[in-house]
C-alpha positions as CSV (number, residue, x, y, z in Angstrom):
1,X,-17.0,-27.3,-30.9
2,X,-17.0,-30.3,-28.2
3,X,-15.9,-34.0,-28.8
4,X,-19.7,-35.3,-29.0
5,X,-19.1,-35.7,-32.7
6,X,-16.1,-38.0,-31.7
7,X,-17.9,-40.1,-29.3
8,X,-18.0,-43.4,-30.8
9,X,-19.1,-45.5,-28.0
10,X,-18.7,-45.5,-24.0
11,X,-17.3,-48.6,-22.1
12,X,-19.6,-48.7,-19.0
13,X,-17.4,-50.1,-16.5
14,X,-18.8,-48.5,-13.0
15,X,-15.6,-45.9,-12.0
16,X,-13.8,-48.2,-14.4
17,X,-15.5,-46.8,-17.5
18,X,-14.1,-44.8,-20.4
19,X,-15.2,-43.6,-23.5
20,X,-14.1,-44.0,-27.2
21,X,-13.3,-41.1,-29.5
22,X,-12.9,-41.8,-33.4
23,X,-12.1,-39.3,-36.0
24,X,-9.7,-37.4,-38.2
25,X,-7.9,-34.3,-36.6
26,X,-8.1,-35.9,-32.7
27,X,-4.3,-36.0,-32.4
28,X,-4.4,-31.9,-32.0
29,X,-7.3,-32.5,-29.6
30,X,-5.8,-34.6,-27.1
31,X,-5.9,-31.6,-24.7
32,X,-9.7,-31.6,-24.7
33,X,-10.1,-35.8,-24.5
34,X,-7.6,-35.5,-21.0
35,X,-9.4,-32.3,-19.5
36,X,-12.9,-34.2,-20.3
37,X,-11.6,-37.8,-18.7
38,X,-9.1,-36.6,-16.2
39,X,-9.9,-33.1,-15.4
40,X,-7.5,-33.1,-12.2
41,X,-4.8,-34.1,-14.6
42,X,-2.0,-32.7,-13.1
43,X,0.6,-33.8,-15.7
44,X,1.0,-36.2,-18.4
45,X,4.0,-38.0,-20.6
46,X,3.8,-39.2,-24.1
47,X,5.3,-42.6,-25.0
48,X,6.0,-43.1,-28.7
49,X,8.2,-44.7,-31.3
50,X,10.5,-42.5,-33.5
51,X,8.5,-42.9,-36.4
52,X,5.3,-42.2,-35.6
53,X,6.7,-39.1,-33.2
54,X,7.9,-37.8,-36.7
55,X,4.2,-37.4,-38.1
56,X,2.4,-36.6,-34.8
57,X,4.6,-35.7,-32.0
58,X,4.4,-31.9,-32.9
59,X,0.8,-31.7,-32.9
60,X,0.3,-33.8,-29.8
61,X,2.5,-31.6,-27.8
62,X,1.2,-28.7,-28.8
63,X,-2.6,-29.9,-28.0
64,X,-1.0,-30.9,-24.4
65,X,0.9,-28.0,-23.6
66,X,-1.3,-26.9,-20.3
67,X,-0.1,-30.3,-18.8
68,X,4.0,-29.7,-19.5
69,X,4.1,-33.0,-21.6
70,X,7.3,-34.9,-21.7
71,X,8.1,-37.5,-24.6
72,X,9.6,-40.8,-24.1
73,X,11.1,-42.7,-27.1
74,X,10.4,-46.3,-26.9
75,X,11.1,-49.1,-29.9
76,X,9.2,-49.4,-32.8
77,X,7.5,-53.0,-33.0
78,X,7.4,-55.6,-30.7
79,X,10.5,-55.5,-29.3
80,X,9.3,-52.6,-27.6
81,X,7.6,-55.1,-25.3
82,X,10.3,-56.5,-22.7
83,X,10.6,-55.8,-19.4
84,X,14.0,-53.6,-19.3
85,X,11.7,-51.2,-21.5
86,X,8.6,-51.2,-18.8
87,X,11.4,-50.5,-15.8
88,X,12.7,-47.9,-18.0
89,X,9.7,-46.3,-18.3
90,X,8.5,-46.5,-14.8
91,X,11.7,-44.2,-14.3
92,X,10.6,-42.2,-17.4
93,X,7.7,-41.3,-15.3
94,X,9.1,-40.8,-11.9
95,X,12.0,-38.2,-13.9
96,X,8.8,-36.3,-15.2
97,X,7.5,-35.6,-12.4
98,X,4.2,-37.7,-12.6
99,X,2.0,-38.2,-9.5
100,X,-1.6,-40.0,-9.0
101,X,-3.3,-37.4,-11.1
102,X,-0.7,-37.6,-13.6
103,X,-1.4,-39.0,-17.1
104,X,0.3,-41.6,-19.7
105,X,-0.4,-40.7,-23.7
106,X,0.3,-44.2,-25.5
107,X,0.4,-42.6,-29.1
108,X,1.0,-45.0,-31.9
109,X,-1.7,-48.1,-30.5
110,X,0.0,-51.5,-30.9
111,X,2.9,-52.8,-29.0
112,X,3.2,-49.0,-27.8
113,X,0.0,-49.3,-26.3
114,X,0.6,-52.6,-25.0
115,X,3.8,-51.3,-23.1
116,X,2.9,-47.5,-22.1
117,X,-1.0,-48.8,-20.8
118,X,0.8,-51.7,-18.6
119,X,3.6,-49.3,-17.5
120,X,0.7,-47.1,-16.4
121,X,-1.2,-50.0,-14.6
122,X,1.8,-50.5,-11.9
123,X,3.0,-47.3,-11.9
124,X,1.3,-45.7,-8.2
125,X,-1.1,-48.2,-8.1
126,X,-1.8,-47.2,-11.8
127,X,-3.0,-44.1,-13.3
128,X,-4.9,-42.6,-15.9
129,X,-4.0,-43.8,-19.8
130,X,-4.9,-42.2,-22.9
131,X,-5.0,-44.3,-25.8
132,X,-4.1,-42.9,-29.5
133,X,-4.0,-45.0,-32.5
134,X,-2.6,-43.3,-35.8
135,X,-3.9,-42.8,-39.2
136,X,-3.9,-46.0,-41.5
137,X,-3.8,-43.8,-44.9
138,X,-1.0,-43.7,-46.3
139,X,-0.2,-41.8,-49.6
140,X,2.2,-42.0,-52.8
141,X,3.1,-39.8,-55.5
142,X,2.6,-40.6,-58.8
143,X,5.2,-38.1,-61.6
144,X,5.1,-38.0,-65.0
145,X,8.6,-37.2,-66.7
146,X,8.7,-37.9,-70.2
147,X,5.5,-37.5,-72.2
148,X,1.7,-36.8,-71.6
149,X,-0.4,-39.5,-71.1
150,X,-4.1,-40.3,-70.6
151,X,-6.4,-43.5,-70.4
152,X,-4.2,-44.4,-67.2
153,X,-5.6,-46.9,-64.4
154,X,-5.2,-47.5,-61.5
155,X,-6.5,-50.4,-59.2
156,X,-5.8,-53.2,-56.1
157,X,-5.0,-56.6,-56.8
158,X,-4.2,-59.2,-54.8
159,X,-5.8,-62.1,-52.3
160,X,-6.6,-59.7,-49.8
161,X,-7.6,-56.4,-51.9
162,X,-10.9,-56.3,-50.4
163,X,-9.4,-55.2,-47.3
164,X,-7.7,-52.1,-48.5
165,X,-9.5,-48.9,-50.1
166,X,-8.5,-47.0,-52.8
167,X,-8.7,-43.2,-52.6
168,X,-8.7,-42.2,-55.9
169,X,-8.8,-44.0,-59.6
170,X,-8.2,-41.1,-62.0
171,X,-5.1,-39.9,-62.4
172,X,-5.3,-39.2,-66.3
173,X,-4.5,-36.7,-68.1
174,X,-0.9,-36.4,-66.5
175,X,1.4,-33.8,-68.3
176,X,5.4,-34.4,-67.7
177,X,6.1,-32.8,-64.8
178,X,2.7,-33.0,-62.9
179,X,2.4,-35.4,-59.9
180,X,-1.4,-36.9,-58.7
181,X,-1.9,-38.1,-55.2
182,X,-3.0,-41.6,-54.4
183,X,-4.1,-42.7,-50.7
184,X,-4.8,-46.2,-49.9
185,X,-6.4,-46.9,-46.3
186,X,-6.6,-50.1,-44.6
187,X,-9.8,-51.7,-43.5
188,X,-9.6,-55.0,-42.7
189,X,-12.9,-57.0,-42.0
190,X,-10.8,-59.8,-40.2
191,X,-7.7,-60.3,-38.2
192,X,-4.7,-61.4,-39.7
193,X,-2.0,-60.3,-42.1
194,X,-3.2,-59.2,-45.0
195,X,-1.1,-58.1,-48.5
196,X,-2.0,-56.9,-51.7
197,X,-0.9,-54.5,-54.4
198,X,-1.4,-50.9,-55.4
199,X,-1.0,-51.1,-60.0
200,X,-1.0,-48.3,-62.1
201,X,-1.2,-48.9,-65.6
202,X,-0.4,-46.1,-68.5
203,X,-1.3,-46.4,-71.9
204,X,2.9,-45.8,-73.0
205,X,3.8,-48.8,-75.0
206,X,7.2,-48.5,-73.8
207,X,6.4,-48.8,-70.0
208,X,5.1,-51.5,-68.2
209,X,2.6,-51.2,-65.0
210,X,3.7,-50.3,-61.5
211,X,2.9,-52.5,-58.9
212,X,3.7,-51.6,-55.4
213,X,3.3,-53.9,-52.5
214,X,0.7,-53.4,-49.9
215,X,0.6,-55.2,-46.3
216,X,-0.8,-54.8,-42.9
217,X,-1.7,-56.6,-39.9
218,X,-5.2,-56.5,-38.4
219,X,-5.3,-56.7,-34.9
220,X,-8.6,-57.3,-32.5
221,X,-8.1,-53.0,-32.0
222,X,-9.1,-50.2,-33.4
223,X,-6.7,-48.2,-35.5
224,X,-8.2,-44.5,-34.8
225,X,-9.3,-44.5,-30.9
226,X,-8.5,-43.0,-27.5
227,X,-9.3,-44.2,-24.1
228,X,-9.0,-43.5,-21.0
């Protein structure tokens, strides 16, 4: 199966042009987005922050193992934007061997984006850049210890609850012992920082609800896209 059921939109741009892929699994696909946008790719580099290595870096490696990737650590956040970081990288790059035809993997979006893409730009008189934004699910587990318990709820509060989804809303019956899944996405419709909270409610008497606090910051990007 191709990645025309990816293609979300293409950025006509003359030579300049590059095309957006959206959807779950594209991390272990990465080797088919660079052999469809750069198919003289000669080799290609992977710049990441520690955490977001930890939940994708196996899979993207092993999706770009025909180009001999090589993974470069960079700082989570913003601080990963200053210049000693670019120069670094620009060495990064030159260490791994990376020519005209070589390609950058920004995986993580935001300030690792920011950094890896303009690291690319002056590197050779730039080269190719992929673009890889990472999942904005995220998932708890809910355990039952001491007694069974049903009519539980669960729900979003908050000023900005609109802007998150909730995967699931049952979690009842819950035997001690048993866990249930809960994911919570976010899907802002404006920019901004926005916060709200997760409660779960039980019908014990003895226990009062569980609120856990839910934040994120929407940027003019999108979370889930590649680009080259």
């Amino acid at each position: 199966m191709g990645l025309a059921e990816y293609a979300a939109a293409e950025v006509r741009l003359g030579d300049r042009g590059y095309k957006i892929y959206v959807g779950a699994g594209l991390s272990g696909r990465l080797g088919e987005v660079v052999a469809a946008s750069k198919p003289e790719a000669t080799g290609c580099v992977v710049v990441t922050s520690p955490p977001i290595e930890g939940l994708y870096g196996e899979a993207v490696a092993a999706s770009l193992e025909g180009l001999n990737p090589t993974t470069i650590p960079v700082p989570d956040g913003e601080e990963a934007k200053h210049w000693d970081n670019a120069g670094t990288l620009l060495g990064e790059f030159l260490d791994a061997g990376l020519d005209r035809n070589g390609v950058v993997v920004a995986l993580g979006g935001g300030a690792v984006g920011d950094l890896a893409g303009f690291a690319a730009s002056i590197y050779m008189r730039g080269i190719a850049v992929v673009q890889v934004g990472s999942d904005p699910a995220s998932s708890w587990y809910v355990r039952q210890i001491r007694r069974s318990f049903t009519g539980a709820g669960i729900f979003l509060d908050g000023p900005d609850s609109a802007d998150f989804i909730l995967g699931a809303t049952d979690i009842s019956p819950l035997v001690p012992g048993a866990t249930r899944t809960v994911e919570v996405a976010f899907d802002p419709d404006t920019i901004g920082l926005k916060q709200a909270q997760l409660v779960i409610t039980t019908d014990d008497a003895d226990e009062s609800e569980i609120r856990i606090d839910l934040q994120g910051d929407a940027f003019l990007s999108v979370d889930a896209w590649m680009r080259y």
